[in-house]
N, C-alpha and C positions, 0 to 999 in steps of 0.2 A: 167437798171436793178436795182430792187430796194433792198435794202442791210437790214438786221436786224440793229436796233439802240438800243444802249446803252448807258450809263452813268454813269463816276466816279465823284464820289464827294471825293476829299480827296488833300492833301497837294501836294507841288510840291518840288522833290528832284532833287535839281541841278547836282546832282551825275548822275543821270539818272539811278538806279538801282532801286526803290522802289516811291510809290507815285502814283499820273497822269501817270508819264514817261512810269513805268512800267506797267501800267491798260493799255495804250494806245495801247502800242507794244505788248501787248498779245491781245487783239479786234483784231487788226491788222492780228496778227496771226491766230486767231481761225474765221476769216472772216466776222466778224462782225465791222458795222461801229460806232467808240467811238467818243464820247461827252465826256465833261469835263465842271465841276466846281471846281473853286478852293478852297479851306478854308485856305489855308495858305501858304508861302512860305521859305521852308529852306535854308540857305546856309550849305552844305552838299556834304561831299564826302566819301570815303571808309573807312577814319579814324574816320567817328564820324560828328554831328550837329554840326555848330560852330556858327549856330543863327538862331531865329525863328520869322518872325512875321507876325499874321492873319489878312486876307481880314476881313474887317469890315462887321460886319451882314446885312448893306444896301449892298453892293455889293455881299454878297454871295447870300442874297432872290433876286435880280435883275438879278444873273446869273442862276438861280434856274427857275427865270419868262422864261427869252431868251428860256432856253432850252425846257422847258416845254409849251411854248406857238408855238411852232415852229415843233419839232420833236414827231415823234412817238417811243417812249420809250420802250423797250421789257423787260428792266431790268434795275436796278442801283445798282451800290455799294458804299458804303461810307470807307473811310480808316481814315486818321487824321482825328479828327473834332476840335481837343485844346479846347475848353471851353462846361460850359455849355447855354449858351447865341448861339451858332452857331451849338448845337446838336440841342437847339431849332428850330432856325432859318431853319436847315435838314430837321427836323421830319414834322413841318410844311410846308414845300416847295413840300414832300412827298407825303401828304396828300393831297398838294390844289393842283396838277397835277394828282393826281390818279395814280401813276408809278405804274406800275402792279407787279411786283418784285421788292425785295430789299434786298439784302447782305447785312450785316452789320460786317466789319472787324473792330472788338473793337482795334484802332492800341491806345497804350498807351505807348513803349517805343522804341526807335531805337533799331537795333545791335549793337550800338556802347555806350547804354547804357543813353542816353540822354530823359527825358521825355517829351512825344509830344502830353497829353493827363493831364489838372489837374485833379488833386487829386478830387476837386468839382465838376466834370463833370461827374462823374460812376452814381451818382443820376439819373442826366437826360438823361444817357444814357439808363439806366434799366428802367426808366419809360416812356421817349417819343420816345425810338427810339428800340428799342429791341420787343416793342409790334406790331409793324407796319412790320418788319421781314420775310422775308419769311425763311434765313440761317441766321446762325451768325457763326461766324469762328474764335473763338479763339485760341489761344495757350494757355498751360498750364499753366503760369504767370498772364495772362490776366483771364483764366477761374478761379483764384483764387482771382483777383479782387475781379470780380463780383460776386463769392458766399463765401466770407468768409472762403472757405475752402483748410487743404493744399493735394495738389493731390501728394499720391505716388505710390498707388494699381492701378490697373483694376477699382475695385468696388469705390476707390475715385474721378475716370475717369465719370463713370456713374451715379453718384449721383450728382457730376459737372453741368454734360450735362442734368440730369431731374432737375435742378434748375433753370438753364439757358432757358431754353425749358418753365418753368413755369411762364416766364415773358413776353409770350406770341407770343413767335416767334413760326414760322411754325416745325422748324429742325434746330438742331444743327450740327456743326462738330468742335468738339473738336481735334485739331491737337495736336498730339505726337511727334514735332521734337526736342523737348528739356526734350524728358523721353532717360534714356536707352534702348537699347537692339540691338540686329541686324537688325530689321525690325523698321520702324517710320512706327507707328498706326495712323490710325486718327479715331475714333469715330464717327457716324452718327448715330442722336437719332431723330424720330421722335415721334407725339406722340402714333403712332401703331406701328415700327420699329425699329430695334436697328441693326447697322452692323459695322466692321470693314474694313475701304480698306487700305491695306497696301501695303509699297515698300521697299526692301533692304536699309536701313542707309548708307548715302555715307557719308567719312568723309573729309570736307573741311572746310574751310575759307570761301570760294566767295558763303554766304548765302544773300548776301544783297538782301532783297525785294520782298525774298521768301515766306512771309504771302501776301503782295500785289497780286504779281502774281498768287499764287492759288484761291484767292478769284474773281478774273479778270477772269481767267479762268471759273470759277463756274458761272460768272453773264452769259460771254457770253453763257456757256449753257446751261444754263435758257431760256434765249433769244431766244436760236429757238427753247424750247419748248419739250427740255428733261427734264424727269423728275430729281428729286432732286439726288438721288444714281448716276441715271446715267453720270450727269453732274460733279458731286461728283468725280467718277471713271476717269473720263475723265480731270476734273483738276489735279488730283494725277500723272497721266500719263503725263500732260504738263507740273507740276514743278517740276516731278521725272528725265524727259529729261532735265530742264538747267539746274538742277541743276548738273547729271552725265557730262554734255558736257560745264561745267563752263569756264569763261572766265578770262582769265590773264590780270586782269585792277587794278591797282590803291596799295598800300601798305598795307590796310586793310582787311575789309569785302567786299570785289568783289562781282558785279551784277553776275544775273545767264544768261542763256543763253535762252533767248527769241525768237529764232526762232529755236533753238533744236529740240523742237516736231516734227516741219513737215519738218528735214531732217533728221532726225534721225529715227520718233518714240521713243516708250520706252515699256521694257517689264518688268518683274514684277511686276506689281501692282495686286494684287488679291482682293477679296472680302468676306468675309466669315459675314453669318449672325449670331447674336448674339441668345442666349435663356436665357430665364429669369433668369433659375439655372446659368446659367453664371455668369451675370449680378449681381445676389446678392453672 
């Protein structure tokens, strides 16, 4: 039986809540078979980075070649990439395989507060690898990186996501889990459509690797070939379940729960489409 293939490219958390670990174990879940490159390896657990050091650019274009000369690829996402010399290294490994899809989770700082992304690398993020794109999925923090701007409104939400959108990616999803209110919004801008999918705000600790895992989600379903919202909706729903059905690990920021979805399910996420009056 032949399986959908995917591929993360992003750092490895020895914690096992965020990273590879977590891109893996959701393929896993959402039934698609994952591939892995590495860019880096942390030592890392619920308390925080306690050290980081990246796969050299030869070994990451060499693992880039493996996979790409070997599998058929339906989608990729990128998480850590640390520098800008191995955004390079991405953006082109990208291109000379042809990967037909590609996520891009701009990941720039842990939960625990440690930076896993330099300061010199947003350059080459917004120019070699944000245009190649078909999502990008920042968080709020990350979505102010990238456009210089600070988001507090609605309308600083969407003015974000058409900047971000204008560095040539297909669609954006701006996540809301680090805004207030009772609902975490996430934002989906593309350049004909604008929507909101959201889910009831749970409030916990064990958020660890929750940008990972919904971006994981979203490649897989790409992968078989849903469209953008819908895949969209369907990640909302897989890291709105680990995250309600979290798991009691570690003294910190605890993993989510990674096989939640498909025993649980999860209800509330809804979708509502945006209008322009809105918007501005």
């Amino acid at each position: 039986m032949k399986r959908t293939q995917v591929l993360t490219i992003a750092g490895s958390d020895s914690g096992g809540g965020a990273g590879i670990q977590a891109d893996l174990k959701t393929f896993q879940e959402l039934g698609v078979f994952g591939t892995s490159v590495l860019t880096a390896v942390t030592a890392q657990n619920t308390r925080g980075v306690h050290g980081v050091e990246a796969v050299s650019a030869e070994l990451l274009a060499q693992q880039l070649d493996a996979i790409g000369s070997d599998f058929s690829i339906e989608a990729c996402k990128t998480g850590m990439l640390f520098d800008a010399s191995r955004i390079e290294t991405v953006a082109s490994g990208v291109k000379r395989h042809a990967f037909k899809q590609l996520v891009v989770d701009p990941v720039m700082i842990a939960k625990g507060g440690a930076s896993l992304l330099q300061d010199t690398a947003v350059d080459a993020l917004k120019t070699s690898l944000l245009p190649l794109a078909t999502v990008v999925t920042p968080n709020v923090p990350e979505a102010e990186v990238l456009t210089g701007l600070t988001i507090r409104s609605f309308q600083d939400r969407f003015e974000a996501a058409e900047r971000i959108l204008s560095l040539g990616a297909k669609a954006v999803v701006l996540k809301g889990g680090h805004l207030e209110g009772e609902r975490a919004e996430d934002l989906v801008l593309t350049a004909s459509e604008a929507f909101l999918v959201s889910a009831p705000r749970i409030q916990t600790f064990d958020t660890h690797g929750t940008g990972c895992t919904f971006s994981a989600a979203l490649t897989a379903e790409l992968a078989k070939g849903r469209p953008i919202i819908e895949a969209t909706v369907t990640a909302k729903r897989f890291i709105q379940s680990a995250i309600a059905h979290g798991l009691d690990i570690g003294a910190g920021h605890g993993p989510t729960n990674h096989w939640a979805y498909g025993t649980y399910g999860e209800e509330g996420v809804t979708l509502e489409t945006i209008t322009t009056s809105r918007a501005r």
